[in-house]
Structure formats: C-alpha cells, structure tokens
VOZALO-493468 format. One record per residue (C-alpha): residue number from 1; x, y, z. Coordinates in pm, 1 decimal, m for minus. Layout:
N
+------+----------+----------+----------+
! guse !        x !        y !        z !
+------+----------+----------+----------+
!  NUM !        X !        Y !        Z !
...
+------+----------+----------+----------+
This chain:
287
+------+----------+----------+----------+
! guse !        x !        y !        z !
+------+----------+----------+----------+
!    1 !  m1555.7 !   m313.8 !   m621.2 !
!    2 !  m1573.8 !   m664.2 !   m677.5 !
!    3 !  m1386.2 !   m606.5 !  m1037.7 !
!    4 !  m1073.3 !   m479.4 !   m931.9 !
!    5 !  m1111.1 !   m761.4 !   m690.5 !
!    6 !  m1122.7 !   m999.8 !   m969.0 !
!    7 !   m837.6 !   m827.2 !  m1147.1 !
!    8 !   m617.9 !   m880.9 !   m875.2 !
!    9 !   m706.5 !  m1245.7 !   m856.7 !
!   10 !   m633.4 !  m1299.6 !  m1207.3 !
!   11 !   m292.3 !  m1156.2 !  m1198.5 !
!   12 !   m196.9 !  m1368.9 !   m899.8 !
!   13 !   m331.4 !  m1647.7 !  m1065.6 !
!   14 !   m142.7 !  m1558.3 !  m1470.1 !
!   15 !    135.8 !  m1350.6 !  m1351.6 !
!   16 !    512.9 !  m1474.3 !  m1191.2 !
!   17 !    502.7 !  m1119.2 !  m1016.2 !
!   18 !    229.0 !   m843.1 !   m952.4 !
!   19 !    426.6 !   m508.7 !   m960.4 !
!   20 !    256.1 !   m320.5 !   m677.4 !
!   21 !    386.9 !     51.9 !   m605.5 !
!   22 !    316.4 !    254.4 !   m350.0 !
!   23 !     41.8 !    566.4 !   m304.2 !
!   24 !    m71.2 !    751.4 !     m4.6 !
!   25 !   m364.8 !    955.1 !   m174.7 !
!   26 !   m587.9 !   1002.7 !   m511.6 !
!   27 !   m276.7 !   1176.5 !   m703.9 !
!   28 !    m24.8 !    941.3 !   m627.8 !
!   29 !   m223.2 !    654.3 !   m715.9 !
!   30 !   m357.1 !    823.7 !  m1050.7 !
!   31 !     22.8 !    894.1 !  m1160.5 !
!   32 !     73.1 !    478.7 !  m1102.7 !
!   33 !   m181.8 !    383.3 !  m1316.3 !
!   34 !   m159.1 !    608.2 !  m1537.9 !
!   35 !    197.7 !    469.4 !  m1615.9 !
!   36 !     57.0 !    134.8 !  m1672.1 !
!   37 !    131.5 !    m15.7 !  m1351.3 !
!   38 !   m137.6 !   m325.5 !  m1223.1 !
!   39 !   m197.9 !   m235.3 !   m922.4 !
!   40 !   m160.8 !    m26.7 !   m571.0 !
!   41 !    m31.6 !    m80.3 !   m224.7 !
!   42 !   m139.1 !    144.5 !     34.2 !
!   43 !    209.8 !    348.0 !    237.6 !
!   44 !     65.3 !    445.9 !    590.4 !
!   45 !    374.4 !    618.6 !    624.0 !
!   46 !    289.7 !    810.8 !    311.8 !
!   47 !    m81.8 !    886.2 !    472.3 !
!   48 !     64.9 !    977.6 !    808.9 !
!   49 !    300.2 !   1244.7 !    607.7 !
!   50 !    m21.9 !   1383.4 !    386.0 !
!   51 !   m264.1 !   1395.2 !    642.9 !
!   52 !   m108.7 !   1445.0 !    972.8 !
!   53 !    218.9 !   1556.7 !    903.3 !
!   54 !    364.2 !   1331.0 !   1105.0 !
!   55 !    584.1 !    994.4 !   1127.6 !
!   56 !    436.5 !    713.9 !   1133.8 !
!   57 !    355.6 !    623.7 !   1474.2 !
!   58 !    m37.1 !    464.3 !   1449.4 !
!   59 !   m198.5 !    796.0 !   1524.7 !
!   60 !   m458.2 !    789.5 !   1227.2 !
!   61 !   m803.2 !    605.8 !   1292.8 !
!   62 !  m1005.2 !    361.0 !   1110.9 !
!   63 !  m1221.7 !    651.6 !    979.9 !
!   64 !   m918.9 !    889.8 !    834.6 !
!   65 !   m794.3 !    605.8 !    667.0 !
!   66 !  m1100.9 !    411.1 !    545.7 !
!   67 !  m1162.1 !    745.6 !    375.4 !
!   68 !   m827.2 !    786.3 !    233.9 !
!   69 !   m873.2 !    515.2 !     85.0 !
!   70 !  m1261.5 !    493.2 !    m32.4 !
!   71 !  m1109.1 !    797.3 !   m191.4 !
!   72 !   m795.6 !    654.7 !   m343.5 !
!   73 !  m1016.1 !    296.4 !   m445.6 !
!   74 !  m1282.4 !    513.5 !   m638.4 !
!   75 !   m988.4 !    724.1 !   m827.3 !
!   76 !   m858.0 !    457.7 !   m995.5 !
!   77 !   m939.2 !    124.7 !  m1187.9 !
!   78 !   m696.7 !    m60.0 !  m1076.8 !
!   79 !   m672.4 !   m320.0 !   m778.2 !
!   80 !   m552.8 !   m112.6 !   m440.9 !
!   81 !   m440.8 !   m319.5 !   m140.2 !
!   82 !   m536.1 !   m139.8 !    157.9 !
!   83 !   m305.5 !   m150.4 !    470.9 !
!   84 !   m550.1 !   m234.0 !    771.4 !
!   85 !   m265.2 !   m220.2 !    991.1 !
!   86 !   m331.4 !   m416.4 !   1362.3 !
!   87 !   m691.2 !   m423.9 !   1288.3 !
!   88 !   m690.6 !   m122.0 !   1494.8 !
!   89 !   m808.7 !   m325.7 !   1807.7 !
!   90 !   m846.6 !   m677.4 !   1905.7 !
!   91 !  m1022.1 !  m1000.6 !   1674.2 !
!   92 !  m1382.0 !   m785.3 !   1730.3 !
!   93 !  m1238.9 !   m455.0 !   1618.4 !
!   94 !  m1084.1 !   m637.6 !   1250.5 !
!   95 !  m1449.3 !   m752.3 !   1201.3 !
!   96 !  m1552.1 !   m444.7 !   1178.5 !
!   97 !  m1209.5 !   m270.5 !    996.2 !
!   98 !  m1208.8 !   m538.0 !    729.7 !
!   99 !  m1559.2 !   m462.6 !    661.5 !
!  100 !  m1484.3 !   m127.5 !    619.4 !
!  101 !  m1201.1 !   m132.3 !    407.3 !
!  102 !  m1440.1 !   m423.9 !    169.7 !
!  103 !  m1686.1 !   m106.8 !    162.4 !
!  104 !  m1421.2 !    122.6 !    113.1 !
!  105 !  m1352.7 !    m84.7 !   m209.4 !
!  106 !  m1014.9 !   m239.4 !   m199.2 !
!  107 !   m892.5 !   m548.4 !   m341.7 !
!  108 !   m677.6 !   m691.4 !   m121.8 !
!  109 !   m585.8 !   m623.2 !    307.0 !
!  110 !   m289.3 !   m586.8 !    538.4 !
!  111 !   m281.2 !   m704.8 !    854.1 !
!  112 !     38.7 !   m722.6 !   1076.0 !
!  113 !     92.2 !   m888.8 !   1441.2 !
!  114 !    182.8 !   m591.6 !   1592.6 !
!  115 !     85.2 !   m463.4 !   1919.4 !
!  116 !   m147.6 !   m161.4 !   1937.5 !
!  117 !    m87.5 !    142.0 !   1862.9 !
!  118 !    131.6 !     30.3 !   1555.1 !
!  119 !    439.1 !    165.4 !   1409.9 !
!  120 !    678.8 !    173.3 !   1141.3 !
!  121 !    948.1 !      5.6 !   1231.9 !
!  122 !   1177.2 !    248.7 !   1114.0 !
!  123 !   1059.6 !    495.4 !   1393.9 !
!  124 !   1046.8 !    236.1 !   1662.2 !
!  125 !   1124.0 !   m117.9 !   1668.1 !
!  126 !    754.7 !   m276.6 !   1696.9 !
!  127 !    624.6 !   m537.0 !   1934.9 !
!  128 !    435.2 !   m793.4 !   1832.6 !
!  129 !    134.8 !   m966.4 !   1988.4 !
!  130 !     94.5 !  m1372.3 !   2064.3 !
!  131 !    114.8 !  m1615.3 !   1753.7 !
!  132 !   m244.1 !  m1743.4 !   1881.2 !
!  133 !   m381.5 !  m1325.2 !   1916.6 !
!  134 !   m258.9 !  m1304.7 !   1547.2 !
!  135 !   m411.3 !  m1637.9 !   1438.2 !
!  136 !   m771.3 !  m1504.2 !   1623.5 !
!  137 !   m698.0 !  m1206.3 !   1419.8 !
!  138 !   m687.3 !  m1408.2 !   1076.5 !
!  139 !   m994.9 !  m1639.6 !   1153.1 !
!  140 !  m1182.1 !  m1289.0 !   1204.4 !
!  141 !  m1099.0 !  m1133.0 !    929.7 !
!  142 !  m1143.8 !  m1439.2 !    652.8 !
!  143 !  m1509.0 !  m1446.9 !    895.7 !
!  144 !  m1580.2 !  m1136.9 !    797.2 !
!  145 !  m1533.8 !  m1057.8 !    432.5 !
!  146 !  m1798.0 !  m1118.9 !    210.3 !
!  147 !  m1625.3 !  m1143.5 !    m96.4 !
!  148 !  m1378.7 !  m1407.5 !    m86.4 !
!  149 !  m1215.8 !  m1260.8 !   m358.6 !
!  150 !  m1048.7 !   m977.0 !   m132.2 !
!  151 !   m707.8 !  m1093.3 !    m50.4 !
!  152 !   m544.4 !  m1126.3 !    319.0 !
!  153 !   m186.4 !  m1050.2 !    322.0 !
!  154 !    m91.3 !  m1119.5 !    695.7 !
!  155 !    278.5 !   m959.3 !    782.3 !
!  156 !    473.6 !  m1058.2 !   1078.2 !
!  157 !    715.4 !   m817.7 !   1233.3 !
!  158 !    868.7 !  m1065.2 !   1445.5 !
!  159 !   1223.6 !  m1151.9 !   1478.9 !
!  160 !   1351.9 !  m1367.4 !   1144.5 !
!  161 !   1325.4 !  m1689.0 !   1238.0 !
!  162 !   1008.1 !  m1664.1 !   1456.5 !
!  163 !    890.4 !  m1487.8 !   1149.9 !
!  164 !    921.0 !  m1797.6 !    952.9 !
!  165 !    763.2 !  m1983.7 !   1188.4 !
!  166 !    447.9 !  m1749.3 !   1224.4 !
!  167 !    458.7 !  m1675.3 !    842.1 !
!  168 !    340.7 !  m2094.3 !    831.2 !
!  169 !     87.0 !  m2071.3 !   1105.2 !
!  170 !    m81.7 !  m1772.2 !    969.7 !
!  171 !    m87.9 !  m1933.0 !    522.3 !
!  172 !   m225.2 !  m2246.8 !    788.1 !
!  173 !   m509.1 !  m2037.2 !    925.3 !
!  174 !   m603.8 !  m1891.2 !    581.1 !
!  175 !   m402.1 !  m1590.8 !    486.3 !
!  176 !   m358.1 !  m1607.3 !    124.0 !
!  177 !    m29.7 !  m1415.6 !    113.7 !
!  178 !    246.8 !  m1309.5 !    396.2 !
!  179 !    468.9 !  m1065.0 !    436.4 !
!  180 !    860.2 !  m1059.5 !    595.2 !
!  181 !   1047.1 !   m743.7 !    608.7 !
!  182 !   1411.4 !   m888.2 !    526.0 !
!  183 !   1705.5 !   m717.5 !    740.4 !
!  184 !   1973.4 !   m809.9 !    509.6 !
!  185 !   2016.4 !   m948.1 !    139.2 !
!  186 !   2055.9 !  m1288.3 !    249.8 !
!  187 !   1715.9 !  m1313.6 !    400.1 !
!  188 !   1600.7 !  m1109.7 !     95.1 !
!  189 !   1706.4 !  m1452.3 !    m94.9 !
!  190 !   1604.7 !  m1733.4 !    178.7 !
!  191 !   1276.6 !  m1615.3 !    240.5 !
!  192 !   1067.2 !  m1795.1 !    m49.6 !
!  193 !   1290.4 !  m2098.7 !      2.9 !
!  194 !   1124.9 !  m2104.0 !    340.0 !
!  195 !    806.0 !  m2044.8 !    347.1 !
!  196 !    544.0 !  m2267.9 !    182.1 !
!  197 !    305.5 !  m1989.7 !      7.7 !
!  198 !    267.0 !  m1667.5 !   m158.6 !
!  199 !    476.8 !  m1327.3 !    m35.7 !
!  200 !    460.0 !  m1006.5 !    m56.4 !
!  201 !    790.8 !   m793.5 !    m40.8 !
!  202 !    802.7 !   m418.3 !     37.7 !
!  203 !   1151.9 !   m299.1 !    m34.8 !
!  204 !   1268.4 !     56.2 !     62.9 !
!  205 !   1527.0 !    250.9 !   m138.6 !
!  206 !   1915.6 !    297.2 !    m51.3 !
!  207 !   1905.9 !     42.1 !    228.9 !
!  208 !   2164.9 !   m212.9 !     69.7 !
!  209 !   1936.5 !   m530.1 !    115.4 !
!  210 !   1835.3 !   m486.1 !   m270.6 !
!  211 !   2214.6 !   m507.9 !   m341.0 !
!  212 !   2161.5 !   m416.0 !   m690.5 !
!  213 !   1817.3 !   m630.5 !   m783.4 !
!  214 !   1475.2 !   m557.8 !   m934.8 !
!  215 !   1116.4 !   m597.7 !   m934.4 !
!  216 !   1180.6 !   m897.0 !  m1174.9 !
!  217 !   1433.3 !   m994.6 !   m989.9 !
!  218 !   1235.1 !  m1040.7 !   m669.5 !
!  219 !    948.7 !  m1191.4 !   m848.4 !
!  220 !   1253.7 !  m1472.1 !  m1008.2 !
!  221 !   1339.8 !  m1493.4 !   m628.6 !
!  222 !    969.7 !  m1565.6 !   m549.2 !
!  223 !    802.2 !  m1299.7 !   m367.7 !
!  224 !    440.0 !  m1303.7 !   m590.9 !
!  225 !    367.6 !   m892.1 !   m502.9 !
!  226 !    647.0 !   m646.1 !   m532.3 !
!  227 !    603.1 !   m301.0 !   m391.1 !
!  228 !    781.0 !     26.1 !   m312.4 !
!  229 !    609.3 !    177.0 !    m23.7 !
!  230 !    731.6 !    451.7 !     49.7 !
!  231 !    978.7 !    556.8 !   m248.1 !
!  232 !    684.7 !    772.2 !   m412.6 !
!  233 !    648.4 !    960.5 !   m148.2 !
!  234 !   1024.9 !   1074.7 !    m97.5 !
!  235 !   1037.8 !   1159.2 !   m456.6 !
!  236 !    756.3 !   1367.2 !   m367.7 !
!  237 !    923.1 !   1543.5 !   m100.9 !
!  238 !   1220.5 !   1626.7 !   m235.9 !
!  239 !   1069.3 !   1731.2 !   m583.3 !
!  240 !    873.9 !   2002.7 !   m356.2 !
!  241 !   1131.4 !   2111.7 !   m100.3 !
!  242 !   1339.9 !   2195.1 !   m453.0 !
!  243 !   1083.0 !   2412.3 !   m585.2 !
!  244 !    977.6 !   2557.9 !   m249.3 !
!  245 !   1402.3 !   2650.9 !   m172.8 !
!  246 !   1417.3 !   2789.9 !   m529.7 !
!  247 !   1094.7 !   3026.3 !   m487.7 !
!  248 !   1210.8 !   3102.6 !   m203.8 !
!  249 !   1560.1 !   3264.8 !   m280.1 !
!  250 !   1432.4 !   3398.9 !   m625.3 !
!  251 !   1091.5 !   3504.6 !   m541.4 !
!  252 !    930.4 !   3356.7 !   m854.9 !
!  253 !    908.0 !   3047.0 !  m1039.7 !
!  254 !   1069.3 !   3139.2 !  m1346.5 !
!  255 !   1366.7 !   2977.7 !  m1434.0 !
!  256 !   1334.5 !   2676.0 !  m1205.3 !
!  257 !   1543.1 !   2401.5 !  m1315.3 !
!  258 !   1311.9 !   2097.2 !  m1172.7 !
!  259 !    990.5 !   1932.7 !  m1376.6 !
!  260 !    715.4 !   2100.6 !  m1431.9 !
!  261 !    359.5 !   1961.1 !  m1586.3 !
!  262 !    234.6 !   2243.7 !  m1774.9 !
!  263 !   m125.0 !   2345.1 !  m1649.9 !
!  264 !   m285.7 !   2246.6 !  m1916.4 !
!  265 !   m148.0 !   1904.2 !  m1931.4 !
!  266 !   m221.5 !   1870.5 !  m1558.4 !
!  267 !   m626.9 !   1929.1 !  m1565.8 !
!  268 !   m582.0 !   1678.9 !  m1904.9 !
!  269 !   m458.9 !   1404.6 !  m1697.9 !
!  270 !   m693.4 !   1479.9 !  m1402.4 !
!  271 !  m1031.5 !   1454.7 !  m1573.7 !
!  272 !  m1110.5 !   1788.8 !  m1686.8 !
!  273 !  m1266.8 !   1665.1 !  m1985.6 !
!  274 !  m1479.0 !   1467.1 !  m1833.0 !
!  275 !  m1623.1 !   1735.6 !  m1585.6 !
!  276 !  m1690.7 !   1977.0 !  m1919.4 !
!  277 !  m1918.8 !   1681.7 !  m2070.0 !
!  278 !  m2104.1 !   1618.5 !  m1779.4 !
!  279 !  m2145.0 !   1967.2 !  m1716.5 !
!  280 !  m2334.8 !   1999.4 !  m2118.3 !
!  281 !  m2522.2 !   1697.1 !  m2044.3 !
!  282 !  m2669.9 !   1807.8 !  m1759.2 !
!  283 !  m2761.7 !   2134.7 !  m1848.9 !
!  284 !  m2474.8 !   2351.8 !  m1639.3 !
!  285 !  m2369.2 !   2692.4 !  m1755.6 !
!  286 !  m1978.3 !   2635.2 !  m1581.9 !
!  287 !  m1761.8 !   2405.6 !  m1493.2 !
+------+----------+----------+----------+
C-alpha cells in the first residue's frame, strides 16, 4: 500500500507532530480513523490480549501477527505502523518479517534490540541484545524493503544513557526514527535535546511521567510521532467488564448506565451500505 506509505511520509515531512494512537485489531483501528486521527500504531500488548488472551510475553508468531495486521492495514486508509517486534529471530529472520509486514501493507516498522522471545517491559524487565546484533538487524531490514518509503522506527530498551548512545548508532546505520521509553518526566523532556533525529514516544496512561502534558505538548518537546499504545485497549476492557458485571446481576441489558451504539448506527459505521450495493450489482438475492 504504497499510498498510505506516501501519506505517512508527507506528514513527517509537513507536520511538527504525527498523532499516532494505538489499535490491536480492524475495530479499534476503524474507531481511530473514523475520528479523524492520521494514522495507527500497532499495541502487541493489545494483540496478545485479543488473540491469545494473554500478557504480553512474545508468544504470538510472525504469521498471527502479519495477519492481524494485513487485516487491520486493509480496514483502513490510513498509514498503520506495524510493530515487528525483535524481528522474531536473528538479521536473516527480519529479512524475511519486514518483507512480510511490506506485504502485509503497513507504512511504517518497529523494531526493538531486545533479546528473543520479547516482552513488554511492564511484565518483565527486557534484555537487550549487542549494539552491533541490533545494528546487523537495521542494515537487514533497510536491505530488505522494497519501498523505501516504509519507515524504520528502531527502539532501544536499554538502560537511559546507553539508550542514548544506541539511539545515535542505530539514526547512523539508517533508521529513520527511534524510540526511548522515558522512566521519569525529566527524561520525558531531555530526550530530543539528546538525540540528533526523529522520535517516536509511546506514553502510557496514569504513570506520572506525562505530569500533566499532551500530544502537542510532546510534539513542542520534539518527539515527531506521538502514540498511546495501549490506552484503547483498557478503555476497552473496562467499558466491557461494566456491561458484562451489570448483565450479570440484572440478567438483562436494560437499564445499563454505560454507552451504547445503537445497532443500527453500528452496521452504518461498519460498511453495511456498502455490502447492500455490491450485493445489487452483482446480482445477489441477500446480504
């Protein structure tokens, strides 16, 4: 989808800040645009939670998530950055993972310098491989797109100042964009002012390091992609473990305090219209 690929490069290139949120399947990311955000970044927490159920702990494969998000890149219009985590192998396997996730149809890649199998680092605190492994990584990876218009964000999860240092080596070895989790608000702030190149920043809610800023506010700092990973998907949660609690102790529906999107509305915003027409033109008696 060398369009969105193109849209993506052109709000890099016009833009102070790309506003970025977070989906983890088809819904999620049709909800985003349709509230007239630019683009998409991939959660793997969020597609650990939808399709296995599970934490995030590197237990999906290349093919679960490739489709995930073939699936998620063909929903939508919009650019998706797709999160290619490790590569899922050494410099031959990211060959063949960011070739996939160019066919899958995203717009832009993550890949982190974490050892195999990766892992939030909210479950477990993540080690990292060599500086040179992650360069290797980089060089395969740029080798192996064929449209140079797919971006590379490379994200170290090494300790802050190592992650500094690594941030320069990999922007050096052709990673157009890099990402540093900050720990606290004051690396939030000194990040940009150290590193010579463009950033990503994935911020998570309630953790303090915001300390009160937004998505502007980041972008003023610096950081050129802003993103919420993972906040979609606890809204999600919650919004379902209310309705499930209520049905439960009422045994109906009715009444129930929370949002609702009345049926109707709901196969609106999904397509349904769409699916009617085709079904005249091509001569079907149904839907």
């Amino acid at each position: 989808m060398k369009d969105t690929r193109l849209k993506l490069r052109k709000l890099l290139s016009t833009k102070k800040y790309v506003f970025a949120p977070g989906a983890y399947d088809c819904l999620s990311a049709k909800v985003i645009e349709s509230t007239g955000f630019e683009a998409i970044t991939m959660s793997h927490t969020g597609k650990h939670g939808v399709i296995l159920g599970q934490p995030d702990t590197g237990l999906l494969d290349i093919n679960e998530v490739t489709t995930n998000l073939k699936n998620v890149c063909h929903a939508v219009n919009i650019p998706v950055i797709g999160d290619a985590e490790g590569g899922f192998g050494n410099a031959l396997n990211v060959v063949r993972t960011i070739r996939q996730f160019e066919q899958a149809g995203c717009a832009g890649v993550f890949l982190k310098d974490q050892q195999q199998p990766t892992t939030c680092s909210y479950v477990r605190k993540p080690e990292v491989i060599t500086a040179r492994e992650m360069v290797g990584k980089i060089h395969a990876a740029l080798d192996a797109r064929t449209d140079e218009d797919m971006i590379l964000i490379a994200r170290t999860d090494a300790p802050y100042e190592e992650a500094l240092e690594r941030a320069e080596m990999y922007l050096e070895a052709g990673a157009d964009m890099v990402k540093i989790a900050p720990k606290t608000h004051e690396q939030l702030v000194e990040i940009p002012k150290k590193v010579n190149g463009q950033l990503h920043l994935g911020m998570l809610p309630h953790t303090g390091i915001a300390d009160g800023l937004n998505a502007k506010d980041f972008g003023d700092l610096g950081y050129k992609i802003v993103s919420y990973p993972v906040s979609c998907l606890l809204a999600h949660t919650a919004a379902i473990m209310d309705y499930f609690r209520y049905l439960k102790e009422h045994d109906t529906d009715e009444g129930f305090p929370g949002n609702f999107i009345e049926f109707n509305d709901y196969l609106d915003f999904i397509g349904v219209e769409e699916i009617k027409k085709a079904s005249l033109k091509y001569g079907l008696d149904k839907v």
